[in-house]
C-alpha positions as CSV (number, residue, x, y, z in Angstrom):
1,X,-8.1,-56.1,33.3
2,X,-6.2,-53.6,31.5
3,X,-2.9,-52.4,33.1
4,X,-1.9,-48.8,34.5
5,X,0.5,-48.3,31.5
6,X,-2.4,-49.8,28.6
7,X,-4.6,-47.0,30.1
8,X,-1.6,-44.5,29.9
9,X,-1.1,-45.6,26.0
10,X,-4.8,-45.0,25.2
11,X,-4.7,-41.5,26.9
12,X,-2.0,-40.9,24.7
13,X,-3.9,-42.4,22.1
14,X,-7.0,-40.3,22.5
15,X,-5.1,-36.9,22.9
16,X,-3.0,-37.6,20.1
17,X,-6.0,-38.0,18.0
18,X,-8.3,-35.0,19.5
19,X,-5.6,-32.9,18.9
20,X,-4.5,-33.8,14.8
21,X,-9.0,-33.8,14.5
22,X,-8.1,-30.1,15.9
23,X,-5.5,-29.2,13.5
24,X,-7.1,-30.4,10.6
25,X,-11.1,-28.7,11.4
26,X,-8.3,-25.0,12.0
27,X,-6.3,-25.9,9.1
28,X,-9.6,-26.9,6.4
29,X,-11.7,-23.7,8.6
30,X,-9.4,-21.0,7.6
31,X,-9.1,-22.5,3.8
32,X,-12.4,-21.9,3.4
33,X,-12.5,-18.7,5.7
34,X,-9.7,-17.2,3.1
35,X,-11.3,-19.0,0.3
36,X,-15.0,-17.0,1.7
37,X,-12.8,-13.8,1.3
38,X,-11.9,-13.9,-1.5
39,X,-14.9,-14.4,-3.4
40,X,-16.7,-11.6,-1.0
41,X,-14.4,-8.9,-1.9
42,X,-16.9,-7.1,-3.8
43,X,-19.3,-6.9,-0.9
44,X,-16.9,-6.9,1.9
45,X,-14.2,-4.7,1.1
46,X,-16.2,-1.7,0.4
47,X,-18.2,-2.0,3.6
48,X,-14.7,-2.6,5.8
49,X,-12.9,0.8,3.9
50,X,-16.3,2.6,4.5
51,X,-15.6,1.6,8.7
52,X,-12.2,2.3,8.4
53,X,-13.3,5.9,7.1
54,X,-16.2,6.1,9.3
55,X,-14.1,5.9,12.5
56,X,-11.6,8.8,11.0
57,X,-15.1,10.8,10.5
58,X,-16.8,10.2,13.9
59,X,-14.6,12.9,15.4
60,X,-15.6,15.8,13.3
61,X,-19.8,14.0,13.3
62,X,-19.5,14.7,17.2
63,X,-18.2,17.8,17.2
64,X,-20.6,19.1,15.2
65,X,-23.6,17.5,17.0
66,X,-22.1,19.5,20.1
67,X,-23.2,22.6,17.8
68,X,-26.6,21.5,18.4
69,X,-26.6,19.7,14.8
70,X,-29.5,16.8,14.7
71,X,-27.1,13.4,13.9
72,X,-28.7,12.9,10.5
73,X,-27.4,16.2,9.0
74,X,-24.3,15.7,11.1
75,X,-23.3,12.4,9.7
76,X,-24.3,13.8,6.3
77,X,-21.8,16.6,6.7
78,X,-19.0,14.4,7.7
79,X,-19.8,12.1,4.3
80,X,-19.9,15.1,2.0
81,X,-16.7,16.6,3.4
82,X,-14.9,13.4,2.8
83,X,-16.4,12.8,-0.4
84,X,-15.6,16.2,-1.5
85,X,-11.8,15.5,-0.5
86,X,-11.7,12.3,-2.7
87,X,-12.6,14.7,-5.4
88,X,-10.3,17.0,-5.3
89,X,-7.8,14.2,-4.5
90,X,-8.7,12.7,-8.3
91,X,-9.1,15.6,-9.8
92,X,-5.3,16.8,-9.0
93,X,-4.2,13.5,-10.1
94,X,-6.2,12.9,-13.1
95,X,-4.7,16.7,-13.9
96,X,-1.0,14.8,-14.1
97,X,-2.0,12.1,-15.3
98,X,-3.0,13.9,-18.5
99,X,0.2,15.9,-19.1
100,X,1.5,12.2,-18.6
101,X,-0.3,11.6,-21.6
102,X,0.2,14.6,-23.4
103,X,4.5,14.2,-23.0
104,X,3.8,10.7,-23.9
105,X,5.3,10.6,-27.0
106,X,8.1,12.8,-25.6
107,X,8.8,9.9,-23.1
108,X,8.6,7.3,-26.0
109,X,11.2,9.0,-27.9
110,X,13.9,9.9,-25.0
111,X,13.5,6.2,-23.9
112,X,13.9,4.2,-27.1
113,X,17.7,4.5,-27.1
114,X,17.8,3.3,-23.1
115,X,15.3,0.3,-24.4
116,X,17.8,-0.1,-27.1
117,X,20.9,-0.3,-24.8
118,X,18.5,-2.5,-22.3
119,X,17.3,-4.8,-25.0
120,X,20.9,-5.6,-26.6
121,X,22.6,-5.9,-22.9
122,X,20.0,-8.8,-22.2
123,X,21.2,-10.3,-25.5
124,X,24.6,-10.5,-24.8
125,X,24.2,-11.4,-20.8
126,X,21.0,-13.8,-21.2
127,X,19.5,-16.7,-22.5
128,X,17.0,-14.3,-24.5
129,X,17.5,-14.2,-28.2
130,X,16.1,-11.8,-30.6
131,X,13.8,-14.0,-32.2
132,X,12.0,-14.3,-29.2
133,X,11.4,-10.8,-28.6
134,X,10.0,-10.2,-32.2
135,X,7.5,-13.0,-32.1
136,X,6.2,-11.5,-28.3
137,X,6.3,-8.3,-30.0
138,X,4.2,-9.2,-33.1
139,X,2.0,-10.9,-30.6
140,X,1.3,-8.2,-28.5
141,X,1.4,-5.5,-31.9
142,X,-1.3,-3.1,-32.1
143,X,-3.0,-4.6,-34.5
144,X,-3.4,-8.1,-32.8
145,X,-4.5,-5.9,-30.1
146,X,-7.1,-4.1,-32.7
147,X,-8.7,-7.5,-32.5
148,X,-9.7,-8.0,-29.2
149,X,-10.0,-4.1,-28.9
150,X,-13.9,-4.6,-28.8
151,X,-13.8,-6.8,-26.0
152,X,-11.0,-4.8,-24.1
153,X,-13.0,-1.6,-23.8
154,X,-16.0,-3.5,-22.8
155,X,-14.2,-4.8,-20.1
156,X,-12.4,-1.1,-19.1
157,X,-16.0,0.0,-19.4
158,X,-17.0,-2.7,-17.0
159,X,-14.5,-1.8,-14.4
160,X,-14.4,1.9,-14.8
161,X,-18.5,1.4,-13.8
162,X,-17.9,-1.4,-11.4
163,X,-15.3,1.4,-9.3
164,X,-17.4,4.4,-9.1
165,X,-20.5,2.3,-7.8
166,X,-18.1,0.7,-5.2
167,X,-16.6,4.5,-5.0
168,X,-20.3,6.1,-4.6
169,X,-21.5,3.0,-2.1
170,X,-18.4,3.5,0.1
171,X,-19.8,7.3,1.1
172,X,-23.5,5.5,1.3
173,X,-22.0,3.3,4.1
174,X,-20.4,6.2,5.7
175,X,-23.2,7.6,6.8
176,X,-25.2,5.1,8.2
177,X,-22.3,4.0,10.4
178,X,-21.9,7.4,11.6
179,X,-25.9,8.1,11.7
180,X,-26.4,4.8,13.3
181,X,-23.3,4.6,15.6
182,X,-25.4,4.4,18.7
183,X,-27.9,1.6,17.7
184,X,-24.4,-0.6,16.4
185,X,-23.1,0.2,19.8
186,X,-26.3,-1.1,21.5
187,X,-26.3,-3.7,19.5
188,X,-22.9,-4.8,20.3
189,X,-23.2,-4.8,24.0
190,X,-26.6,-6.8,24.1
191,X,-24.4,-9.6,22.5
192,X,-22.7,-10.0,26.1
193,X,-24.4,-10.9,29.5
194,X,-24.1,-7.6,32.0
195,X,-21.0,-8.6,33.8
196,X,-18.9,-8.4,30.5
197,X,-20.3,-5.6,29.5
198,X,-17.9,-3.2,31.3
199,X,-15.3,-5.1,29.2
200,X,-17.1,-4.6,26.0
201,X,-17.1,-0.7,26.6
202,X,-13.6,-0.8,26.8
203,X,-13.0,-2.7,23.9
204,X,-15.0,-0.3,21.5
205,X,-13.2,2.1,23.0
206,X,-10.1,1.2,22.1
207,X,-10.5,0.0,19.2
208,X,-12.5,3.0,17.7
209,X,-9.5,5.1,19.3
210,X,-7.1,3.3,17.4
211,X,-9.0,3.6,14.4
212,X,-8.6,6.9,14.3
213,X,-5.6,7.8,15.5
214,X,-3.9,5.9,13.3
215,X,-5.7,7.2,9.9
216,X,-6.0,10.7,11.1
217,X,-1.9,10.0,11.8
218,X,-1.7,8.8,8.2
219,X,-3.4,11.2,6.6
220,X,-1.4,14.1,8.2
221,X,2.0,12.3,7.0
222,X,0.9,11.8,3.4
223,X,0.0,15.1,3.3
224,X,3.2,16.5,4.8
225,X,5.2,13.6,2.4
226,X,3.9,15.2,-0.2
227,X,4.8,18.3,-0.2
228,X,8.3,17.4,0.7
229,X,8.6,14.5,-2.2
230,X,7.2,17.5,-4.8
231,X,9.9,19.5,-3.4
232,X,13.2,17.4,-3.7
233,X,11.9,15.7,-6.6
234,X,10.9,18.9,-8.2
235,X,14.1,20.4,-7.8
236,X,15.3,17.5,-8.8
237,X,13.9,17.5,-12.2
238,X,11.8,14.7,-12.2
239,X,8.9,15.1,-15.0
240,X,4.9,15.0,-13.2
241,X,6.6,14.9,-9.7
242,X,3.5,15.8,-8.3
243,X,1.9,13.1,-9.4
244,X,5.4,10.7,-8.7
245,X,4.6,12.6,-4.9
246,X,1.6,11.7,-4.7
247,X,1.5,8.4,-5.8
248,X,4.8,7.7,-3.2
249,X,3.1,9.1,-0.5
250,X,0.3,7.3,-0.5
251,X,2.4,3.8,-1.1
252,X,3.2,4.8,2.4
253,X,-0.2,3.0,3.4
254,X,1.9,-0.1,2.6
255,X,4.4,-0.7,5.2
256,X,8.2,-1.6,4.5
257,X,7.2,-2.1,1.0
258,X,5.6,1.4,0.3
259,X,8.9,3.6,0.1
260,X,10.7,1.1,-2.4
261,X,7.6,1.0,-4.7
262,X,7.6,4.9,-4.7
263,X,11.6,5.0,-5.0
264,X,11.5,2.9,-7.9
265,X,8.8,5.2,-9.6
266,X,10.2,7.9,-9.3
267,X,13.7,6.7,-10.4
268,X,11.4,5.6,-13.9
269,X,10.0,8.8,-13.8
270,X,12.9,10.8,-13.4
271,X,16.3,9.5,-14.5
272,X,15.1,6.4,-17.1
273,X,13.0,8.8,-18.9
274,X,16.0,11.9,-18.8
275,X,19.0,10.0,-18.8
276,X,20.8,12.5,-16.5
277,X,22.6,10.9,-13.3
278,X,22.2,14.6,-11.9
279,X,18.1,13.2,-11.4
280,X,19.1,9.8,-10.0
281,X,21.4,11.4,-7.7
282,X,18.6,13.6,-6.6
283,X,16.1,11.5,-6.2
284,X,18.2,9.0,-4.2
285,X,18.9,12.3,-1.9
286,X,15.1,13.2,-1.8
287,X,13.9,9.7,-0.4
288,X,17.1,9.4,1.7
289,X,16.4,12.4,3.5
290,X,12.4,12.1,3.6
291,X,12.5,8.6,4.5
292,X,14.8,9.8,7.4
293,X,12.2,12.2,8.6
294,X,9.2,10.1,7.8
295,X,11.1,7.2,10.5
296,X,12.5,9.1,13.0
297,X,10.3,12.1,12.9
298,X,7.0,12.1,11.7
299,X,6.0,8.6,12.3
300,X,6.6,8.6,16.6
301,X,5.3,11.9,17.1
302,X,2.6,11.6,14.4
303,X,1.2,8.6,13.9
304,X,2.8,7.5,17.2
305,X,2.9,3.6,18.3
306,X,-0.8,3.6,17.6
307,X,-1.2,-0.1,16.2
308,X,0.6,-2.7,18.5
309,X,1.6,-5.3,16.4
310,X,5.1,-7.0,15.9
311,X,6.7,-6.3,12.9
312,X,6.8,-9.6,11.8
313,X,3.3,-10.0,12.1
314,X,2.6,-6.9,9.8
315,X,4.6,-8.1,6.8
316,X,2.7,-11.6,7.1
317,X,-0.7,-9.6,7.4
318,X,0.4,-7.2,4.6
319,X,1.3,-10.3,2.2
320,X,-2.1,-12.0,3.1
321,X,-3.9,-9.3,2.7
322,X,-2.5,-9.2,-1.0
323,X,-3.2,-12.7,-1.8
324,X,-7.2,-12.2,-0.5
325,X,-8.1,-8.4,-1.9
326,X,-4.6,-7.5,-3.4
327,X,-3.8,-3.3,-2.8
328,X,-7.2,-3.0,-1.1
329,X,-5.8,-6.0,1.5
330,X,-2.6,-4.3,1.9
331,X,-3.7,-1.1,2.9
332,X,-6.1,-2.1,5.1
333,X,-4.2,-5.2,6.8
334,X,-2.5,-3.3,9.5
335,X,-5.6,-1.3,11.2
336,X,-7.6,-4.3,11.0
337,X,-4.7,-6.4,12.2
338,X,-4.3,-4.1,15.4
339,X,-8.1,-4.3,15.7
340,X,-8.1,-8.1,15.7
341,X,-4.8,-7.6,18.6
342,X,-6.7,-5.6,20.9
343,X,-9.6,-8.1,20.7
344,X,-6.9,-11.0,21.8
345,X,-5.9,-8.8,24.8
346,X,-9.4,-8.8,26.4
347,X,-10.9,-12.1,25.3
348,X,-9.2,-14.8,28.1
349,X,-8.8,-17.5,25.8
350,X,-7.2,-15.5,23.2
351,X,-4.8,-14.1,25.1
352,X,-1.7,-15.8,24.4
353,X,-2.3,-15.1,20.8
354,X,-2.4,-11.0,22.3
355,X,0.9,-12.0,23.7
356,X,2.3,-13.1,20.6
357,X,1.0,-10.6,18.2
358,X,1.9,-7.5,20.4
359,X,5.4,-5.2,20.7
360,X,7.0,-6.8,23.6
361,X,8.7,-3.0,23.9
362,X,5.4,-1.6,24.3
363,X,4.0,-4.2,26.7
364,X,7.0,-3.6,28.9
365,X,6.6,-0.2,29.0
366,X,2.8,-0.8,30.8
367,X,4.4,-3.5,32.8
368,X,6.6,-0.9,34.2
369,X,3.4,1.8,34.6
């Protein structure tokens, strides 16, 4: 007859085990989960930027339906005024980028004596010798290139197609979400048994509020970042600082890493290409100064706390969402991230994951309400 502390051991025993059979099956589930998303990217991330989009649209779709506007044309509205907007988006940058191209060989010539100065310190303070460079550089010489040059702009080609379809299926998906919003909805809440349903309204609620809050927040700061980056950096002297502005504001998207990409862009748009320390010293000024507004202005009182995460949490969903879809990922890891949060708040077993994922500032805040 087996003793009090045999059975104890086997407990142990048994526990022990379900739990490592538990680790493994949520360790070898989200490989193949990240492994899934990666090789869905094609379908899946144009269908998640299209909901992202959707939600920012649904406000101006229902306030023209209150103009007695059927939902079909309503939706359609929406999806053209957005579309247009992405055009004249691209077609402002496509205008810098070709006097980019046309100063190109400006650029090429104020820069050689910087690359000159740059190649000859790495001489004397590395192991790189100068042999090394020439053999990469007769590697990678334009008429090497020439070779392939066939098979390069088929591949271009190949992309260049492969972006406006996504581009052009993005606005397709659009509209159905907004046209069909109702029948999701519906769909959605016929998932749960009536009990939980209450719960379920609240969910959609929030999350579709936080949706669009925090774009509609976004899109207000780019558009107020850019003026002020084509300002300073203008004044500055910084060649195509529209586009530089542009380009900077939008790296916003990214957090933490965002303002240093668009920092050091500008700094190799403006005082690598010129020389003069009078551009680095305003440049420096200019994102000093906007940066400062941009954290302790126009982020609280216009995008607000919208998406309750832990910063900690962001930077691992940011550099996650870079390994799976790259930029695409990065932009889009924080609102889906503060989606997947509220979800933990109101499903029971998830909870102490909502516990760990949200602002403890923010949670004390509606202790004390």
């Amino acid at each position: 007859m087996p003793t009090f502390s045999s059975k104890l051991k086997i407990q142990n025993m048994s526990s022990g085990k379900k739990l490592l059979y538990t680790s493994v099956a949520i360790v070898v589930g989200l490989y193949f989960l990240f492994l899934g998303l990666v090789d869905s990217k094609a379908f899946l991330a144009p269908l998640l930027i299209a909901i992202i989009l959707a939600l920012l649209m649904m406000p101006v779709a229902r306030k023209l339906e209150t103009w007695n506007i059927n939902r079909p044309i309503a939706a359609l509205i929406s999806t053209i005024a957005l579309l247009l907007l992405s055009f004249g988006f691209f077609t402002v940058v496509s205008f810098q980028v070709s006097s980019f191209v046309s100063d190109w060989d400006t650029i090429v010539e104020n820069m050689k004596p910087k690359l000159e100065q740059l190649e000859s310190m790495i001489y004397q303070n590395s192991p790189v010798d100068e042999e090394t460079v020439k053999e990469y550089r007769e590697e990678n010489s334009l008429s090497s290139m020439a070779m392939g040059g066939g098979e390069k702009a088929l591949g271009l080609a190949s992309s260049l197609l492969g972006f406006v379809t996504d581009f052009l299926l993005v606005f397709i998906y659009i509209f159905f979400l907004i046209n069909y919003r109702g029948k999701f909805r519906i769909f959605i809440l016929k998932l749960f048994s009536e009990e939980n349903q209450q719960e379920v309204k609240v969910v959609i609620r929030e999350t579709t509020k936080v949706g669009q809050h925090y774009l509609l927040g976004k899109l207000i700061l780019i558009i107020c970042l850019s003026i002020l980056y084509s300002i300073g950096l203008g004044i500055s002297g910084v060649n195509n600082f529209i586009l530089v502005s542009i380009i900077a504001a939008f790296l916003t998207l990214i957090p933490f890493l965002g303002n240093l990409i668009g920092m050091i862009l500008a700094v190799a748009f403006g005082f690598i290409i010129s020389g003069d320390i009078s551009v680095l010293i305003g440049i420096l000024i200019t994102f000093t100064v906007v940066q400062f507004l941009e954290s302790y202005i126009f982020e609280p009182f216009i995008v607000g706390d919208k998406v309750d995460v832990q910063p900690f949490f962001v930077i691992l969903a940011i550099i996650l969402g870079n390994m799976i879809w790259g930029v695409i990922g990065m932009v889009l890891a924080v609102p889906i991230l503060g989606i997947i949060n509220i979800l933990f708040n109101h499903v029971e077993p998830l909870k102490p994951f909502g516990y760990l994922f949200s602002n403890e500032k923010k949670k004390s805040k509606k202790a004390k309400d």
